[in-house]
mmCIF file as Biopython writes it, N, C-alpha, C and O atoms, coordinates in Angstrom:
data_model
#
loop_
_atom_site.group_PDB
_atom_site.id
_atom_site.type_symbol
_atom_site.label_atom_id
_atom_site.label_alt_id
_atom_site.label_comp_id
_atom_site.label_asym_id
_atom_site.label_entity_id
_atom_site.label_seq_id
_atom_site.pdbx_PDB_ins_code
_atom_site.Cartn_x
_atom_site.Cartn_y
_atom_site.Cartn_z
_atom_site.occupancy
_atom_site.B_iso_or_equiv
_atom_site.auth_seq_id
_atom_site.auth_asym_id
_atom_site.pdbx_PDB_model_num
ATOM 1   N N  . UNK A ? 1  ? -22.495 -13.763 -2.982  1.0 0.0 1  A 1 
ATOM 2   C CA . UNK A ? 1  ? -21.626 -14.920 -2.992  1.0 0.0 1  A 1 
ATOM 3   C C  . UNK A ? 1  ? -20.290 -14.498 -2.377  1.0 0.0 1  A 1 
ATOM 4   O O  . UNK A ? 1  ? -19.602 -13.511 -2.634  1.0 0.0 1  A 1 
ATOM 5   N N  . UNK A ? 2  ? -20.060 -15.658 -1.353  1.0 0.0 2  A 1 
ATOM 6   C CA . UNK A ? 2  ? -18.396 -14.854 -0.913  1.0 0.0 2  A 1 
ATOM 7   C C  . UNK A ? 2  ? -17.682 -15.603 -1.959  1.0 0.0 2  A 1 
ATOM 8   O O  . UNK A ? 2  ? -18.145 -16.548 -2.598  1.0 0.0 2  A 1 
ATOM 9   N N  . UNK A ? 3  ? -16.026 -14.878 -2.117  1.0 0.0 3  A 1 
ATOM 10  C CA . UNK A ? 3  ? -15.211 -15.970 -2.776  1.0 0.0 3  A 1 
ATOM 11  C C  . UNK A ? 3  ? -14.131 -15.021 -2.089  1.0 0.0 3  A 1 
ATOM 12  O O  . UNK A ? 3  ? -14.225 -13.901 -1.587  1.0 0.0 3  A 1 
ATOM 13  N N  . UNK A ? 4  ? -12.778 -16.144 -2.309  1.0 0.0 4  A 1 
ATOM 14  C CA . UNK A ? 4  ? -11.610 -16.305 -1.635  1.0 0.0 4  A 1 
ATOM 15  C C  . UNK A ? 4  ? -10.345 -16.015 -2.928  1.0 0.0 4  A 1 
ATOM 16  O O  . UNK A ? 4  ? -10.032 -16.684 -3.913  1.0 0.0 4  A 1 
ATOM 17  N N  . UNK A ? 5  ? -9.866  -14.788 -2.413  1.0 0.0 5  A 1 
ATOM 18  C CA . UNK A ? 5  ? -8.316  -14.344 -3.478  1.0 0.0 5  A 1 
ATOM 19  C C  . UNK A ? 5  ? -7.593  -15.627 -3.281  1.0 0.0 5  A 1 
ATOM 20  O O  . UNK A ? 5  ? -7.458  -16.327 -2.278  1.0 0.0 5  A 1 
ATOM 21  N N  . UNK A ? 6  ? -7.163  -15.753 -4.496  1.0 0.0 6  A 1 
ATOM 22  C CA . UNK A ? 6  ? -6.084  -17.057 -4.073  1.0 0.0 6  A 1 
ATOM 23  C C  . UNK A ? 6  ? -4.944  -16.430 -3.699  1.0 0.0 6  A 1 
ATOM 24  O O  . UNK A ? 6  ? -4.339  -17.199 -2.952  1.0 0.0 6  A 1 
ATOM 25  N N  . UNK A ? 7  ? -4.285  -15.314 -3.859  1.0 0.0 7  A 1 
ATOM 26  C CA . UNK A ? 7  ? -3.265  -15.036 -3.614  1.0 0.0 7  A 1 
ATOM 27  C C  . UNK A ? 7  ? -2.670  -14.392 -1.883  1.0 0.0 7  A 1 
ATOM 28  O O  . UNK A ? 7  ? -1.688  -14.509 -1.150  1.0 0.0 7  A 1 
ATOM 29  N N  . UNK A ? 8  ? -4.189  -13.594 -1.907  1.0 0.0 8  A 1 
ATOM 30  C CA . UNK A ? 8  ? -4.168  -12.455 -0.501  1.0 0.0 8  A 1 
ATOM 31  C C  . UNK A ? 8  ? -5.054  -13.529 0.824   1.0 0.0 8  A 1 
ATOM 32  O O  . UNK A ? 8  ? -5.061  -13.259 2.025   1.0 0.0 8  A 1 
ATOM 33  N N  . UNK A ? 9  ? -5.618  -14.533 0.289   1.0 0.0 9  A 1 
ATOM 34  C CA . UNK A ? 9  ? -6.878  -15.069 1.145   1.0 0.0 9  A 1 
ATOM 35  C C  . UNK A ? 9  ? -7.816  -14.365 1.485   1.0 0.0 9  A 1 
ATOM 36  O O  . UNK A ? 9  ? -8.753  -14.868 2.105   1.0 0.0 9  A 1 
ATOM 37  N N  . UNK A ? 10 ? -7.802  -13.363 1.245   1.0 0.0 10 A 1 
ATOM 38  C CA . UNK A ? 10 ? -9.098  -12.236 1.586   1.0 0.0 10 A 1 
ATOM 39  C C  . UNK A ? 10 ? -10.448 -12.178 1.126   1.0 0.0 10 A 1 
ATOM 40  O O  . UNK A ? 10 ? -10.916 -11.826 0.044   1.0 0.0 10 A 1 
ATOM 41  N N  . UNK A ? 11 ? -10.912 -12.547 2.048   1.0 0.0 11 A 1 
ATOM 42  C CA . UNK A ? 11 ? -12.561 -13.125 1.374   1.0 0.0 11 A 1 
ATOM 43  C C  . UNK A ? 11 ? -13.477 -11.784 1.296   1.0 0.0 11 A 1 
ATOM 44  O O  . UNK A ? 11 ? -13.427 -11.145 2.346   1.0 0.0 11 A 1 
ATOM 45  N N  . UNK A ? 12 ? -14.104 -11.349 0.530   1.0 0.0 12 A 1 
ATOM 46  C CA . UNK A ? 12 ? -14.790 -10.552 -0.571  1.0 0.0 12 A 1 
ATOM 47  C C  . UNK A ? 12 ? -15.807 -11.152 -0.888  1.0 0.0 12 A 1 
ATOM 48  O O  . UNK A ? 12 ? -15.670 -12.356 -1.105  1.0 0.0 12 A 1 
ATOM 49  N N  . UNK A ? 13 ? -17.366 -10.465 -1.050  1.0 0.0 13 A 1 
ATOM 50  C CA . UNK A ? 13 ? -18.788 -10.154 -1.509  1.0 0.0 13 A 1 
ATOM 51  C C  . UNK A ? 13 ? -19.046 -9.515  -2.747  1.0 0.0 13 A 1 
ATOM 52  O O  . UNK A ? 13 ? -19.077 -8.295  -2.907  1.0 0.0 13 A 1 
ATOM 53  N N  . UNK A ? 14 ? -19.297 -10.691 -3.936  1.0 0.0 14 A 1 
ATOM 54  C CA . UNK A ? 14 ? -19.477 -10.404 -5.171  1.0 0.0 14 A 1 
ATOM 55  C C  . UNK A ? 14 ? -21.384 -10.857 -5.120  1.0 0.0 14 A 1 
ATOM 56  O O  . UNK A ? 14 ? -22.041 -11.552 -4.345  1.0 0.0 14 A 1 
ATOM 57  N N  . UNK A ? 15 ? -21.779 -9.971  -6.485  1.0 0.0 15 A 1 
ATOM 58  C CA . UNK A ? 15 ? -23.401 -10.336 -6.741  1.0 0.0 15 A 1 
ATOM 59  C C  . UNK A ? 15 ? -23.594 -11.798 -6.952  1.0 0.0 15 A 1 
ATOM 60  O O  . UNK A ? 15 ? -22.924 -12.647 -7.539  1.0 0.0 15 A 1 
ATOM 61  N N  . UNK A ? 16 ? -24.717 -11.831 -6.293  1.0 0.0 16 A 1 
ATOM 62  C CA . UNK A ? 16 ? -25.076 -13.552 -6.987  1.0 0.0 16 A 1 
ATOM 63  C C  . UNK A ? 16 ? -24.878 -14.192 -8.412  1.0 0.0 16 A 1 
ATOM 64  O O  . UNK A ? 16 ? -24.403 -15.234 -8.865  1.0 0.0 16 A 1 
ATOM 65  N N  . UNK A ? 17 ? -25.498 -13.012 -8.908  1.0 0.0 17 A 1 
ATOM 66  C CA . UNK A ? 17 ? -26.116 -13.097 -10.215 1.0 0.0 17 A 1 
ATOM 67  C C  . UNK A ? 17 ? -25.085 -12.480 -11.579 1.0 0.0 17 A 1 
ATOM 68  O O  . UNK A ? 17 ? -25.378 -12.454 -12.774 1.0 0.0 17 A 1 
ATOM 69  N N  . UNK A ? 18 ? -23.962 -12.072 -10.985 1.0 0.0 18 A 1 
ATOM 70  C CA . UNK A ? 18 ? -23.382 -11.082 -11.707 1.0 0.0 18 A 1 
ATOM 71  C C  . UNK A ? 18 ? -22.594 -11.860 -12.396 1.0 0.0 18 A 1 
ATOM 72  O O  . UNK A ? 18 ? -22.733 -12.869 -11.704 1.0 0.0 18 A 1 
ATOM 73  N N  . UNK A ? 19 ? -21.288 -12.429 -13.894 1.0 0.0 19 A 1 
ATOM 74  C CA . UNK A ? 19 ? -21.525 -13.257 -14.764 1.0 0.0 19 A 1 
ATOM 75  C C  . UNK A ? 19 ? -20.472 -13.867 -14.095 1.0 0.0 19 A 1 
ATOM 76  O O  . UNK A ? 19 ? -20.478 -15.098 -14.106 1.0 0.0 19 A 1 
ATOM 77  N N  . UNK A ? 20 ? -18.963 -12.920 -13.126 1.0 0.0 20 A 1 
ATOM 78  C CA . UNK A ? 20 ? -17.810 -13.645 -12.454 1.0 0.0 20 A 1 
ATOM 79  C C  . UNK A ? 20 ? -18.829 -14.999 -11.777 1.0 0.0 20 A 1 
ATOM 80  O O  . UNK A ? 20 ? -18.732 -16.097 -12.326 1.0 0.0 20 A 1 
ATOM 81  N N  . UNK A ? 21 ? -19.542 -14.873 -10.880 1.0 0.0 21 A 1 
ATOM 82  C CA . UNK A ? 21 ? -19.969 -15.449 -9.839  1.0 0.0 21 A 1 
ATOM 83  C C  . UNK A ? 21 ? -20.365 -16.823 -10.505 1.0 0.0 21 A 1 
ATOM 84  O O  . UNK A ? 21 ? -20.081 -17.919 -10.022 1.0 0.0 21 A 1 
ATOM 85  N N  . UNK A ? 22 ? -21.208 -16.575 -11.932 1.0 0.0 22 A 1 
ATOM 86  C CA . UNK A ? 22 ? -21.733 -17.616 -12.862 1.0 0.0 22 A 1 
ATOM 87  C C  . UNK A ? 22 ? -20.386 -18.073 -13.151 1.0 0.0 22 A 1 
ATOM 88  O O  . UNK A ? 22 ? -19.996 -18.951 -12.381 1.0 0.0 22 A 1 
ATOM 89  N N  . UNK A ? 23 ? -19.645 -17.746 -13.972 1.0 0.0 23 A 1 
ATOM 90  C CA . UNK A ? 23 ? -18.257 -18.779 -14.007 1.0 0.0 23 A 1 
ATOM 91  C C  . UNK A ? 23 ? -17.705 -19.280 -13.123 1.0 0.0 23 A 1 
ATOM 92  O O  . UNK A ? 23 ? -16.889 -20.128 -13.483 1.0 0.0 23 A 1 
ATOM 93  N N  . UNK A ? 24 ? -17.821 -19.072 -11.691 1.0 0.0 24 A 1 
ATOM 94  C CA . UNK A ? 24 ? -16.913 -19.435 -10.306 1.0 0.0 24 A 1 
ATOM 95  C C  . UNK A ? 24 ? -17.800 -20.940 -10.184 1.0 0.0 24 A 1 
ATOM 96  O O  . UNK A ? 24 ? -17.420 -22.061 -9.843  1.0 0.0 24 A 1 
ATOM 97  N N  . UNK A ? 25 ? -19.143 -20.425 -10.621 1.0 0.0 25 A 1 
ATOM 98  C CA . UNK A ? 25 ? -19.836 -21.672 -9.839  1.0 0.0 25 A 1 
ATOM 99  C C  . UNK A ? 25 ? -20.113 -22.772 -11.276 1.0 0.0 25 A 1 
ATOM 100 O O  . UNK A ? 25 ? -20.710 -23.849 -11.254 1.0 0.0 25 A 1 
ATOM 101 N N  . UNK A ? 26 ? -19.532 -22.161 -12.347 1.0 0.0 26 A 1 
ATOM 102 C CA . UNK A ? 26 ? -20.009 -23.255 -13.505 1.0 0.0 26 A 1 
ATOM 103 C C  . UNK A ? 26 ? -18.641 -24.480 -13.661 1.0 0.0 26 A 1 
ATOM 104 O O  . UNK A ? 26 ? -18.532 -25.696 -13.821 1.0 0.0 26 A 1 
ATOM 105 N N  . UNK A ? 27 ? -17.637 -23.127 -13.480 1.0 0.0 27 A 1 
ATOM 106 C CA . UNK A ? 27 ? -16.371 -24.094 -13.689 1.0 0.0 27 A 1 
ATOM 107 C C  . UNK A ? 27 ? -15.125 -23.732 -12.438 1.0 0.0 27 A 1 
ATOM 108 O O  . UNK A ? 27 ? -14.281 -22.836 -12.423 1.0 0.0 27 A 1 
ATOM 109 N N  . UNK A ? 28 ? -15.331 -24.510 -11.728 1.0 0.0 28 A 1 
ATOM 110 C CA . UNK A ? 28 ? -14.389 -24.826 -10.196 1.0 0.0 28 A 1 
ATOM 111 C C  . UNK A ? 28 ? -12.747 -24.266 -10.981 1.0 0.0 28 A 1 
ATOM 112 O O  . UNK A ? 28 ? -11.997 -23.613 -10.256 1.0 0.0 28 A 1 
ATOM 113 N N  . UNK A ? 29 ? -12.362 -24.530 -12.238 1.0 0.0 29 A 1 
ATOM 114 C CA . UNK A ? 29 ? -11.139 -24.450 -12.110 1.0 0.0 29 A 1 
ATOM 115 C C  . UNK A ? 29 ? -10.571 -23.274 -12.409 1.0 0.0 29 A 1 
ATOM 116 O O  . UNK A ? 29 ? -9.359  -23.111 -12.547 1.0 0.0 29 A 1 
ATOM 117 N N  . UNK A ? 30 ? -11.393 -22.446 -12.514 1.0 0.0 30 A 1 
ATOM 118 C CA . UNK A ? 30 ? -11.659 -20.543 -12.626 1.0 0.0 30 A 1 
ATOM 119 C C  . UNK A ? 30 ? -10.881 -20.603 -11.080 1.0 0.0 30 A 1 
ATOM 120 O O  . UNK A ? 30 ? -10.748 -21.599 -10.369 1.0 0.0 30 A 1 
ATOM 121 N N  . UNK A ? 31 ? -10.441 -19.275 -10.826 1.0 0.0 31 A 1 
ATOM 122 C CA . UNK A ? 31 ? -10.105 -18.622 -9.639  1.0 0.0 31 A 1 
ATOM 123 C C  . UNK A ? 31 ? -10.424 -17.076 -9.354  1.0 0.0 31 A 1 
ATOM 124 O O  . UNK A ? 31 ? -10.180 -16.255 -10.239 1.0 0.0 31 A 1 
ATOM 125 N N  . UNK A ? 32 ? -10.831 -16.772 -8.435  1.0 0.0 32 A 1 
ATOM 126 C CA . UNK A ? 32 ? -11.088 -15.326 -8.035  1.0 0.0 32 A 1 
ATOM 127 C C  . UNK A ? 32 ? -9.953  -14.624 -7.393  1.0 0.0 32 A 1 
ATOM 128 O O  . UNK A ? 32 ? -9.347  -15.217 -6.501  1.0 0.0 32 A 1 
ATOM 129 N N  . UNK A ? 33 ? -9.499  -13.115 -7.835  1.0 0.0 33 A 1 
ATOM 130 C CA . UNK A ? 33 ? -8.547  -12.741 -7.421  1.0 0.0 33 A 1 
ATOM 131 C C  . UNK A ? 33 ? -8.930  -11.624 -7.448  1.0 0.0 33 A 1 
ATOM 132 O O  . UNK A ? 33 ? -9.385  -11.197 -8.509  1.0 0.0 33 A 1 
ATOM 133 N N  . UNK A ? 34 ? -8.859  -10.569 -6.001  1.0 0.0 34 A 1 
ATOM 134 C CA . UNK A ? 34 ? -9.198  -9.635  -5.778  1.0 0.0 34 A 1 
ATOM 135 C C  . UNK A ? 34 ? -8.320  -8.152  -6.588  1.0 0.0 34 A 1 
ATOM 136 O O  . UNK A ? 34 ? -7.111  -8.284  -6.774  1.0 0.0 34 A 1 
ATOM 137 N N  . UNK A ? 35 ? -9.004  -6.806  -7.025  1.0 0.0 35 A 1 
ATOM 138 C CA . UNK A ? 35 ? -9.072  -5.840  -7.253  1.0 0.0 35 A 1 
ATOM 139 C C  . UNK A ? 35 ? -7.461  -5.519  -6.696  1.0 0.0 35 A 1 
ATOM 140 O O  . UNK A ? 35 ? -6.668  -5.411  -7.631  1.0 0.0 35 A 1 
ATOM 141 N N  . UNK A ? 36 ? -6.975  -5.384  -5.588  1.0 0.0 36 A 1 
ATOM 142 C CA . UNK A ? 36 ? -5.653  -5.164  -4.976  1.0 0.0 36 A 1 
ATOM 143 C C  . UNK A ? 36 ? -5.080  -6.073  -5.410  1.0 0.0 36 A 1 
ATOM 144 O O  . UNK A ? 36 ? -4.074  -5.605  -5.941  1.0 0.0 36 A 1 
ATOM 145 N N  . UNK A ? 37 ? -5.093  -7.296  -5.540  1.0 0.0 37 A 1 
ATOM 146 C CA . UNK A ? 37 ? -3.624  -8.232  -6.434  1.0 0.0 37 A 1 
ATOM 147 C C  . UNK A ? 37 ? -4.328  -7.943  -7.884  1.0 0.0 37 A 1 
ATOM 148 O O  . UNK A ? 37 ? -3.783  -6.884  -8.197  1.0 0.0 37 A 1 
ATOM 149 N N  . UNK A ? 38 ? -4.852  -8.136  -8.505  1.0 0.0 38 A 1 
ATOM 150 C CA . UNK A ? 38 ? -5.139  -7.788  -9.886  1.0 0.0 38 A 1 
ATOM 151 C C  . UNK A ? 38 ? -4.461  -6.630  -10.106 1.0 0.0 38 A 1 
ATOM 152 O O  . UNK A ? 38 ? -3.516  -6.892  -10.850 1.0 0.0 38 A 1 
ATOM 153 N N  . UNK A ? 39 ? -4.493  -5.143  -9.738  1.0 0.0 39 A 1 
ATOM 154 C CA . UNK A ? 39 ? -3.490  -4.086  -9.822  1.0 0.0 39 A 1 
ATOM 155 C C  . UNK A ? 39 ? -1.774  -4.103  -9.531  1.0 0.0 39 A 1 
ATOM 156 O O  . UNK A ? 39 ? -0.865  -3.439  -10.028 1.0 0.0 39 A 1 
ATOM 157 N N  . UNK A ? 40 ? -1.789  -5.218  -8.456  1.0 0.0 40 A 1 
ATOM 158 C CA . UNK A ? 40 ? -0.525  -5.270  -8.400  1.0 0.0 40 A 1 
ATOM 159 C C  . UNK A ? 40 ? -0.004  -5.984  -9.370  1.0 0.0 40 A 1 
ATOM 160 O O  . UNK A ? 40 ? 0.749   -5.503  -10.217 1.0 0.0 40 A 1 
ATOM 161 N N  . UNK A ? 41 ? -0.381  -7.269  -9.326  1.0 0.0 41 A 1 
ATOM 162 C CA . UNK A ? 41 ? -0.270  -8.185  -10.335 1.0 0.0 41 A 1 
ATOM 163 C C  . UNK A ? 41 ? 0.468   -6.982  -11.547 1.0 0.0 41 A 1 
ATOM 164 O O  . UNK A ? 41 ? 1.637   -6.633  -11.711 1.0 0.0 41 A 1 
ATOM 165 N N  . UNK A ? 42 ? -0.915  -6.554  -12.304 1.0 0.0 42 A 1 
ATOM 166 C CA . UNK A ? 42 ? -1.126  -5.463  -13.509 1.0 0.0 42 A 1 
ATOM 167 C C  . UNK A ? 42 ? 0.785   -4.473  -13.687 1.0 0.0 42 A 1 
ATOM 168 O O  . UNK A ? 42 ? 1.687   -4.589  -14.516 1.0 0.0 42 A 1 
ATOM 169 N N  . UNK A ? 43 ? 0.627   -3.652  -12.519 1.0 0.0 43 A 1 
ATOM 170 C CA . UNK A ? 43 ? 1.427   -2.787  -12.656 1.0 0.0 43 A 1 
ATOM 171 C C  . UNK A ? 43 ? 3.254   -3.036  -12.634 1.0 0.0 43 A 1 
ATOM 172 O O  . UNK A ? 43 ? 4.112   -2.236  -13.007 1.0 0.0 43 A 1 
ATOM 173 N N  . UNK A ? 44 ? 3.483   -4.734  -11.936 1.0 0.0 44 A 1 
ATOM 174 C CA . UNK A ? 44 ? 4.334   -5.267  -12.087 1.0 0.0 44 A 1 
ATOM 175 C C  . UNK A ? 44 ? 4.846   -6.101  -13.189 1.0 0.0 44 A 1 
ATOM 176 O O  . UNK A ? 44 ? 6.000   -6.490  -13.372 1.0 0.0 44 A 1 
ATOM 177 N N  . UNK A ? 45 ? 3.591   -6.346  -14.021 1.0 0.0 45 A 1 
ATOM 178 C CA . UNK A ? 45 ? 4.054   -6.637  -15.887 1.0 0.0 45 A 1 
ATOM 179 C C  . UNK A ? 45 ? 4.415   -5.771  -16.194 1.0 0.0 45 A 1 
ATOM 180 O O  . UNK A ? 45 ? 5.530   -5.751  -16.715 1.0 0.0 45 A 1 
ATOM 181 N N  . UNK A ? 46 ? 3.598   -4.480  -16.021 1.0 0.0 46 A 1 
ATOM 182 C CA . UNK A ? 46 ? 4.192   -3.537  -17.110 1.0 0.0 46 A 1 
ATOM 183 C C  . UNK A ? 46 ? 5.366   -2.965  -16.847 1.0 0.0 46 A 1 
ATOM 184 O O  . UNK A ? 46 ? 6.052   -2.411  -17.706 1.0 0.0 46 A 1 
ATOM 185 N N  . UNK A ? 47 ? 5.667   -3.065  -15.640 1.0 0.0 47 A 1 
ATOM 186 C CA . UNK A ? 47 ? 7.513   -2.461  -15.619 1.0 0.0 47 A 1 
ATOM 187 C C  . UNK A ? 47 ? 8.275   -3.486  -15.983 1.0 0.0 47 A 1 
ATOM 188 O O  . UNK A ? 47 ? 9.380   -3.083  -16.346 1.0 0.0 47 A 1 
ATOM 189 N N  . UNK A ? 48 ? 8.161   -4.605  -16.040 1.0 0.0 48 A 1 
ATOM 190 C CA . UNK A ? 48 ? 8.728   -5.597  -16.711 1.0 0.0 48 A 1 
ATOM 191 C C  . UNK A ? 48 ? 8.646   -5.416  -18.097 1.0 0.0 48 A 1 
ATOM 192 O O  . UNK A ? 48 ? 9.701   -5.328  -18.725 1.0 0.0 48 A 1 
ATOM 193 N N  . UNK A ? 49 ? 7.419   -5.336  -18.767 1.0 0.0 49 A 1 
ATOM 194 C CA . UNK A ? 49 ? 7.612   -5.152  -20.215 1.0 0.0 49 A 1 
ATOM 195 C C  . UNK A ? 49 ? 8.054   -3.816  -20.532 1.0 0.0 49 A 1 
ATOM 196 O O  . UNK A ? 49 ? 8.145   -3.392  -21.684 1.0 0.0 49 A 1 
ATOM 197 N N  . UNK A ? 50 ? 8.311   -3.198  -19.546 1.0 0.0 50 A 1 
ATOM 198 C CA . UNK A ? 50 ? 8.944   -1.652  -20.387 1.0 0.0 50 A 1 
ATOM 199 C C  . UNK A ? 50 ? 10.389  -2.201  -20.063 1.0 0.0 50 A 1 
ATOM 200 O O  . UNK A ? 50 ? 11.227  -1.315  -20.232 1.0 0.0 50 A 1 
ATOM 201 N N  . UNK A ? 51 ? 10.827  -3.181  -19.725 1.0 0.0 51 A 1 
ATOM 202 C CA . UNK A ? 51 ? 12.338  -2.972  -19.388 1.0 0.0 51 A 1 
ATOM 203 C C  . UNK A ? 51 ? 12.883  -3.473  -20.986 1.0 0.0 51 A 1 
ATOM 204 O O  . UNK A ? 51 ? 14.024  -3.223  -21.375 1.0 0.0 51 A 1 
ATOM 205 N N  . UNK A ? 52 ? 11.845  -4.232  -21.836 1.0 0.0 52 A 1 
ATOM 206 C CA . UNK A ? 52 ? 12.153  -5.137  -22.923 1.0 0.0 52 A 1 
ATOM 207 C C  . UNK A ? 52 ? 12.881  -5.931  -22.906 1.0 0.0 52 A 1 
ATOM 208 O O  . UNK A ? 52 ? 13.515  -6.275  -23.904 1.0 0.0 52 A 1 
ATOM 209 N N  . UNK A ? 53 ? 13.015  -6.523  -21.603 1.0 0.0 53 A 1 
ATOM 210 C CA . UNK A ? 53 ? 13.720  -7.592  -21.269 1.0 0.0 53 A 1 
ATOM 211 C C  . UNK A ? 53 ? 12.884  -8.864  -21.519 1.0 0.0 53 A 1 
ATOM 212 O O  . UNK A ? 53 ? 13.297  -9.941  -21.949 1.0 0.0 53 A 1 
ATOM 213 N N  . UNK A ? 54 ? 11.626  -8.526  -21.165 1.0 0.0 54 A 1 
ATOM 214 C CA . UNK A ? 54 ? 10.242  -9.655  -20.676 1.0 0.0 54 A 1 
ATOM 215 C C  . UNK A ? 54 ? 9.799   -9.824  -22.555 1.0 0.0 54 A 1 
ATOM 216 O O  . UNK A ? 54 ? 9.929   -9.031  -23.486 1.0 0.0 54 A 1 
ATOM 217 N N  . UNK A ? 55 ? 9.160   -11.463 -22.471 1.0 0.0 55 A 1 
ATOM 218 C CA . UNK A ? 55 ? 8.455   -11.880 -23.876 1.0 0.0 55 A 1 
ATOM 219 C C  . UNK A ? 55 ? 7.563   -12.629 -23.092 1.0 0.0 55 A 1 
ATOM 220 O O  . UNK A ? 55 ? 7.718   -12.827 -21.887 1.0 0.0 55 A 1 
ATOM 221 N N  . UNK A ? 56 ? 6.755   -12.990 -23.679 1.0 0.0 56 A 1 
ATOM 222 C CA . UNK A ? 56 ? 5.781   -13.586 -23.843 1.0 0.0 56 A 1 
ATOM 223 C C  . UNK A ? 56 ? 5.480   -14.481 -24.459 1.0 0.0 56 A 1 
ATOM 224 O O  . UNK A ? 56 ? 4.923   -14.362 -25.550 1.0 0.0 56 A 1 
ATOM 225 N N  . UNK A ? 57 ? 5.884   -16.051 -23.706 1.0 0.0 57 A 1 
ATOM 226 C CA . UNK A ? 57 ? 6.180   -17.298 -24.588 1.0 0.0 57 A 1 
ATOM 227 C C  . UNK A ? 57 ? 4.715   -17.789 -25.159 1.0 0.0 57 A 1 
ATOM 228 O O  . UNK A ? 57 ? 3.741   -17.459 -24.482 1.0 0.0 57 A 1 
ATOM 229 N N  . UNK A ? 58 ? 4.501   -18.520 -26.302 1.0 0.0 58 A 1 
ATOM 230 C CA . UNK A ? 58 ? 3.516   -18.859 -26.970 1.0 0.0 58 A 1 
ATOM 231 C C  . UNK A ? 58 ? 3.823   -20.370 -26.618 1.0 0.0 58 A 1 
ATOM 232 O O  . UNK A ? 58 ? 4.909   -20.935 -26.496 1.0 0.0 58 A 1 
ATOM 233 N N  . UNK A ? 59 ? 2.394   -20.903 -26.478 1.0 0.0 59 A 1 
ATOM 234 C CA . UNK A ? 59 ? 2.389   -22.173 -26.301 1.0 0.0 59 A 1 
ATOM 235 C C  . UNK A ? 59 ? 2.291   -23.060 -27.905 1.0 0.0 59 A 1 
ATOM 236 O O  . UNK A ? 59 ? 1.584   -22.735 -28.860 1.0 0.0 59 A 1 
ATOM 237 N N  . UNK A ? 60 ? 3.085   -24.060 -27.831 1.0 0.0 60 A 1 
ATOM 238 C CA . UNK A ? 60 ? 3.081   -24.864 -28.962 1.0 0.0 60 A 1 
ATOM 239 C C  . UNK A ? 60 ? 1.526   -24.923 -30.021 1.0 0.0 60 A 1 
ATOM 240 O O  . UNK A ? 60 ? 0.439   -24.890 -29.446 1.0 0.0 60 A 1 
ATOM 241 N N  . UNK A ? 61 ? 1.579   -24.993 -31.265 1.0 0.0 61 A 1 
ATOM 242 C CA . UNK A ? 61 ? 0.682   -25.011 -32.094 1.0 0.0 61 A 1 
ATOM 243 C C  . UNK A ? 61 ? 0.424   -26.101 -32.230 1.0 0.0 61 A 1 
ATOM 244 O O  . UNK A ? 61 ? 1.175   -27.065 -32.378 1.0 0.0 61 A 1 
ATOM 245 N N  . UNK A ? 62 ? -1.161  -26.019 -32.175 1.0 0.0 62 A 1 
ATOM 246 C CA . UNK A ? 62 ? -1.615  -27.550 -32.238 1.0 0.0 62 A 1 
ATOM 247 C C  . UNK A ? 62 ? -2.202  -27.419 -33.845 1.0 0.0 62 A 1 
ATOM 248 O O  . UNK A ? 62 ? -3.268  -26.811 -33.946 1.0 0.0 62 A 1 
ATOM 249 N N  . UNK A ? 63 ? -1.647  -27.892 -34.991 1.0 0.0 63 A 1 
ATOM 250 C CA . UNK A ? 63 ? -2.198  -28.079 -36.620 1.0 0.0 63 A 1 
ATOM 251 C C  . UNK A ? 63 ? -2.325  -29.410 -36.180 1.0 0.0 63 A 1 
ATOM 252 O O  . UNK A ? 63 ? -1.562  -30.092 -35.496 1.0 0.0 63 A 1 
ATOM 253 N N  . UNK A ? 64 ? -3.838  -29.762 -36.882 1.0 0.0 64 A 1 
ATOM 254 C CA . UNK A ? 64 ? -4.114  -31.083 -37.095 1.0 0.0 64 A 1 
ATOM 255 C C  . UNK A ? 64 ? -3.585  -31.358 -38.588 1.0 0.0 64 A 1 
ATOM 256 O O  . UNK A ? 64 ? -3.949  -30.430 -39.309 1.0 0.0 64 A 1 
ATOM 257 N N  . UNK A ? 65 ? -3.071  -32.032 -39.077 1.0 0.0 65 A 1 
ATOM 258 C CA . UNK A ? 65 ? -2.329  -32.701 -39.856 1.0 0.0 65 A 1 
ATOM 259 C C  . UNK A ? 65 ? -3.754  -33.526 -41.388 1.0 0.0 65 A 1 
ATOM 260 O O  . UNK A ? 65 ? -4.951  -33.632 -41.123 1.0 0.0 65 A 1 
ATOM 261 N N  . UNK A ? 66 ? -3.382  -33.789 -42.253 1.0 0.0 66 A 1 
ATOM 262 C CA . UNK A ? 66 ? -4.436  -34.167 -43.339 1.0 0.0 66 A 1 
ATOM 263 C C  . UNK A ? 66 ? -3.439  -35.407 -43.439 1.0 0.0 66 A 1 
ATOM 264 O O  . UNK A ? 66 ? -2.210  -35.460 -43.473 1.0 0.0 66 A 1 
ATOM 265 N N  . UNK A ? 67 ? -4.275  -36.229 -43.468 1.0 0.0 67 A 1 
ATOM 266 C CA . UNK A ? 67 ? -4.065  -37.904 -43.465 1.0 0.0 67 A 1 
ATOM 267 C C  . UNK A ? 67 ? -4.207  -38.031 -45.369 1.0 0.0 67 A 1 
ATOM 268 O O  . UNK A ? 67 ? -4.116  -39.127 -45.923 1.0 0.0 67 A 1 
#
């Protein structure tokens, strides 16, 4: 299966069968992002979180409420 980095455009040969490929093709709103931005990506959090400047916002809690 080819698929396309969203970030680099660099199109890349993953297995047919292999489970990424099954999520790419089950749910469209997945994205594939190649091995070289995934590391970069990676190694540019973590100097951010070593500066302890960086958090990590939590998205609002959804409690359903008792009527």
């Amino acid at each position: 299966m080819k698929v396309k980095c969203v970030i680099c455009d660099g199109i890349n040969d993953i297995a047919d069968f292999s489970a990424l490929a099954k999520k790419l093709r089950n749910r469209p709103i997945h994205t594939y992002m190649c091995e070289e931005c995934s590391d970069r990506i990676l190694i540019k959090t973590e100097a951010r979180l070593s500066t302890g400047q960086f958090h990590f916002i939590k998205g609002p809690i959804n409690e359903e409420k008792e009527f």
